[in-house]
C-alpha positions as CSV (number, residue, x, y, z in Angstrom):
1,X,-96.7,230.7,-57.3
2,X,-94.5,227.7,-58.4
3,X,-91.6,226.8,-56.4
4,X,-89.3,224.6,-57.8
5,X,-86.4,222.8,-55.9
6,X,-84.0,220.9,-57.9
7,X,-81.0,218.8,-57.0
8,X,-77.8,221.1,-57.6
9,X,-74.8,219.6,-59.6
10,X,-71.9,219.7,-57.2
11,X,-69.6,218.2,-60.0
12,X,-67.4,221.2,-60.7
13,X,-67.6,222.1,-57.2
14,X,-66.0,218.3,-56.0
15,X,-63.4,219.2,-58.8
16,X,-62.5,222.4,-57.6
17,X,-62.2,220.4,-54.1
18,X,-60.5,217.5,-55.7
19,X,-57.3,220.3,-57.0
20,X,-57.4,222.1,-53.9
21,X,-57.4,218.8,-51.8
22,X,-54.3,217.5,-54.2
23,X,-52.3,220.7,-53.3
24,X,-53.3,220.7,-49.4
25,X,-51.9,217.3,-49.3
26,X,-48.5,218.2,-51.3
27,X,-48.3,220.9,-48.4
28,X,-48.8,218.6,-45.8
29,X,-45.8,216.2,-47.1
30,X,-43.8,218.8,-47.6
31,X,-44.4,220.5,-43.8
32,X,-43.6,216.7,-42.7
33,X,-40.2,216.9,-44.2
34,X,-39.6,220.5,-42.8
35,X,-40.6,219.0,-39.4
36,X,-38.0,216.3,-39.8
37,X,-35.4,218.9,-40.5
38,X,-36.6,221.0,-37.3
39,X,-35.8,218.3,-35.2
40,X,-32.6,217.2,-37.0
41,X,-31.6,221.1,-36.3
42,X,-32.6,221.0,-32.7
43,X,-30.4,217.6,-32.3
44,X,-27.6,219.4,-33.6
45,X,-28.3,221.8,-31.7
46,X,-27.1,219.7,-28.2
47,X,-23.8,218.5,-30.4
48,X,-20.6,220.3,-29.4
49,X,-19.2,219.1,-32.7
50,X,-21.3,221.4,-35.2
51,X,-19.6,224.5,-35.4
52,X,-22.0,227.7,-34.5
53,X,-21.4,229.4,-37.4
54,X,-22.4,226.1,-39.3
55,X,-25.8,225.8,-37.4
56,X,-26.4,229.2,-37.8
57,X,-26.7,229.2,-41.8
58,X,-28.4,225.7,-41.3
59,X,-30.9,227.9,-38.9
60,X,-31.4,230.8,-41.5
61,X,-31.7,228.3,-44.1
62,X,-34.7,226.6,-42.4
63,X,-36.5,229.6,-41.0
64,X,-36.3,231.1,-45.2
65,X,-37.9,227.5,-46.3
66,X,-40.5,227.6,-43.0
67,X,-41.8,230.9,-43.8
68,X,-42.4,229.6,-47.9
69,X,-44.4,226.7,-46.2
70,X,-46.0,228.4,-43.7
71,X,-47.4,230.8,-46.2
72,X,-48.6,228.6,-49.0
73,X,-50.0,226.2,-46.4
74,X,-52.2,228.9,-44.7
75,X,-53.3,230.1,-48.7
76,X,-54.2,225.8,-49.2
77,X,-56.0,225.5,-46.1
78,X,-58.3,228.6,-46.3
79,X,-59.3,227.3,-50.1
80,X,-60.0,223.6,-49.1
81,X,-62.0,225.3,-46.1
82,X,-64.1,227.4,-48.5
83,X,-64.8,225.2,-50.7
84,X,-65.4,222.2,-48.6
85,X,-67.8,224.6,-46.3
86,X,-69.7,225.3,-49.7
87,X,-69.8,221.5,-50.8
88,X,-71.0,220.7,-47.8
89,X,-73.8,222.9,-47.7
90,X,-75.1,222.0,-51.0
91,X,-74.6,218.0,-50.2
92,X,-76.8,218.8,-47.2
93,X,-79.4,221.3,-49.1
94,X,-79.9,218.4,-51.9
95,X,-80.1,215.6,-49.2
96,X,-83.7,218.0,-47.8
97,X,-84.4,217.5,-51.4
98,X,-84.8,214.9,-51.8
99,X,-85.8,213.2,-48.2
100,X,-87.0,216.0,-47.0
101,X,-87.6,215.5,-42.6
102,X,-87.4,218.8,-40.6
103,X,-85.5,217.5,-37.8
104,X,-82.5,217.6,-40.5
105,X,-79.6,219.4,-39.6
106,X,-80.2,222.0,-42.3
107,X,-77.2,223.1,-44.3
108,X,-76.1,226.3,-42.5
109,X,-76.3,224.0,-39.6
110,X,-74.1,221.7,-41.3
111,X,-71.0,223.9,-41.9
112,X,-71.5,226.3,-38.5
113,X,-70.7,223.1,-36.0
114,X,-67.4,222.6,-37.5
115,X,-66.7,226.0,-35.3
116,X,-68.9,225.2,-32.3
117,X,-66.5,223.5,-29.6
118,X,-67.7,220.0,-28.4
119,X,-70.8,220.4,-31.0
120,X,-67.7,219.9,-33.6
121,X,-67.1,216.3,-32.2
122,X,-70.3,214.7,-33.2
123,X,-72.6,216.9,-35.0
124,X,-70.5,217.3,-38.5
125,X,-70.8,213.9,-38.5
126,X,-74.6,213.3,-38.2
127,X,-74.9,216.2,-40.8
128,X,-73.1,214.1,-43.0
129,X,-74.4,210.6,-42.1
130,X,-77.7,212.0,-42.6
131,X,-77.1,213.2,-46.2
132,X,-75.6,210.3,-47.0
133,X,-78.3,208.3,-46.2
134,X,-80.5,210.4,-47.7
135,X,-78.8,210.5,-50.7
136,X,-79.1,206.2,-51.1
137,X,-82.4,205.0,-53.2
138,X,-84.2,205.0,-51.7
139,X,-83.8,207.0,-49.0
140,X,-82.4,205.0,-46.0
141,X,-83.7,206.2,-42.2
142,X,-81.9,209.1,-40.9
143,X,-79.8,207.3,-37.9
144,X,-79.0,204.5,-40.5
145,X,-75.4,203.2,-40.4
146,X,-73.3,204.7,-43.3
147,X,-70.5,202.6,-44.4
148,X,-67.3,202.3,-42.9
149,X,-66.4,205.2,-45.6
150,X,-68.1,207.6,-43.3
151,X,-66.8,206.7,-39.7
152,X,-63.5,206.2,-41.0
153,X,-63.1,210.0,-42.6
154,X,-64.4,211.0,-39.3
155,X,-62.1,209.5,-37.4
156,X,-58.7,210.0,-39.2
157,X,-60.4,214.0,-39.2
158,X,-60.9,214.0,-34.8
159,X,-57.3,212.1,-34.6
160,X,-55.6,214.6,-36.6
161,X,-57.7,218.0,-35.2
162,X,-56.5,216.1,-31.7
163,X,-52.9,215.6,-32.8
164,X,-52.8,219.3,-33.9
165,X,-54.4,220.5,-30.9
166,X,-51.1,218.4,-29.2
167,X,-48.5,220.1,-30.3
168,X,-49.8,223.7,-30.1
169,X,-50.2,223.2,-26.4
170,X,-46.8,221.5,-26.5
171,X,-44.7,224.7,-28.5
172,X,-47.0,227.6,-26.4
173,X,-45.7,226.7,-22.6
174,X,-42.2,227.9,-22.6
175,X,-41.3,224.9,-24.5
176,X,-37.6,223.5,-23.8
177,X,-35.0,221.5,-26.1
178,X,-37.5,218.3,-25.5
179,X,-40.7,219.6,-26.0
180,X,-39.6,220.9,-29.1
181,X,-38.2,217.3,-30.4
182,X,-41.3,215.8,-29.2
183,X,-43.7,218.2,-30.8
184,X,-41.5,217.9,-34.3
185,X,-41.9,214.1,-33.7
186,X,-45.7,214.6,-33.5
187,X,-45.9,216.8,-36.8
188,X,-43.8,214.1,-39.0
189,X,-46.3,211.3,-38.1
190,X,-49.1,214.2,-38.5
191,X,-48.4,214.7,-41.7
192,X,-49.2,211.3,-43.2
193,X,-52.5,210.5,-41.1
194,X,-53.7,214.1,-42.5
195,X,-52.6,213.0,-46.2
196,X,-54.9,210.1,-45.2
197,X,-57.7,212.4,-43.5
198,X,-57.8,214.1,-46.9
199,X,-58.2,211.5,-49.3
200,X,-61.2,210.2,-46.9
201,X,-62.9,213.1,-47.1
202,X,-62.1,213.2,-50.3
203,X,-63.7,209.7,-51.2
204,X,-67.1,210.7,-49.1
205,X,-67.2,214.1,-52.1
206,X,-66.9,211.8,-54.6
207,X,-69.7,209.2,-53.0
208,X,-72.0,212.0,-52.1
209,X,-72.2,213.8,-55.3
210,X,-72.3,211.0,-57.4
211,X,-75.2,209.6,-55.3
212,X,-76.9,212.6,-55.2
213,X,-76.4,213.3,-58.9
214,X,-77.8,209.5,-60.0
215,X,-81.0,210.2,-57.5
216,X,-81.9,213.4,-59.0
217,X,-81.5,211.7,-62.8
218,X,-83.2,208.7,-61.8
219,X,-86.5,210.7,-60.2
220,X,-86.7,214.0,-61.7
221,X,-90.4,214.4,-60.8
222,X,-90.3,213.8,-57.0
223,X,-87.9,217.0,-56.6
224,X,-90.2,219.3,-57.3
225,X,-92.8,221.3,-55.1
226,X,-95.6,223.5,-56.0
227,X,-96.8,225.3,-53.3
228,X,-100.4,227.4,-54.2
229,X,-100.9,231.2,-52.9
């Protein structure tokens, strides 16, 4: 029996991410704004001036737009993760391809640390350096250092997953007036380090498939196996 592994074309699949990607980012802006008129609500809150009746159609007016947001951001989120779980286990499936080592991290193994607590600090990361790597020709050693593309995504992703980690612990202890202007504070600077995070991870897509895609043109006859029964 012949089998035949082949580099797969993760082209549509990066553009698919790259639309996806373009509207998580709109949502982050606009949940950025929102924040800024949380806290500008909560300040006029504490200011005997406002009439109630006043910041009461302000608040009904906010929590109306909030739940829009809220909504379509949880719809964005849940595609970019889909389809970002399924580039990444293709990136990783053609990276065996074409260097294959069996001390990999495979491609199920890939997506499933994203979930695994602590695991999700590092090994993400040395999924993806590794198919990176393997993905240059030729193929560079596993433990290689990537380029600062790499290490950069990674870090704008652990300072953002950090900074959202924040301010749910700050809103879910019987948060006062000040916790609530502080965690507000935290999601308007949030929400232009994740614009950032985005387009990184973005950018290491873009390098990956179009590595991956000039390998497997460039050496058509080393991605093949026969294996004899």
């Amino acid at each position: 029996m012949e089998l035949r592994q082949e580099i797969t074309d993760l082209s549509r699949l990066r553009r698919w991410n790259g639309v996806a990607l373009i509207a998580m980012a709109a949502m982050e802006l606009v949940y950025g704004v929102l924040s800024f008129q949380f806290l500008n609500l909560i300040r006029m809150g504490g200011d005997d001036s406002v009439m109630p009746s006043v910041l009461h159609g302000l608040w009904n007016g906010y929590e109306a737009r909030e739940a829009v947001v809220v909504n379509t951001y949880m719809v964005a989120y849940v595609i970019c993760a889909i389809l970002g779980a399924t580039w990444t286990y293709g990136a990783v499936r053609n990276a065996a391809v074409l260097d294959p080592k069996p001390e990999r991290i495979g491609p199920m193994g890939a997506v499933f640390w994203y979930v695994v607590p602590i695991a999700n600090l590092f090994l993400p990361y040395r999924a993806m350096k590794q198919t990176y790597n393997a993905s240059c020709r030729p193929a560079r050693e596993m433990a290689a250092n990537p380029p600062r593309l790499l290490p950069l995504w990674w870090g704008f992703w652990l300072l953002t997953g950090f900074l959202a980690i924040l301010v749910t612990g700050i809103y879910g202890i019987r948060p006062s007036s000040a916790d609530y202007q502080l965690g507000a504070m935290i999601e308007i600077a949030y929400s232009p380090l994740s614009v950032a995070s985005i387009y990184l991870w973005w950018m290491v897509v873009t390098t990956i498939t179009d590595m991956q895609q000039a390998a497997g043109r460039a050496a058509p006859n080393n991605l093949s196996q026969e294996v004899i029964q």
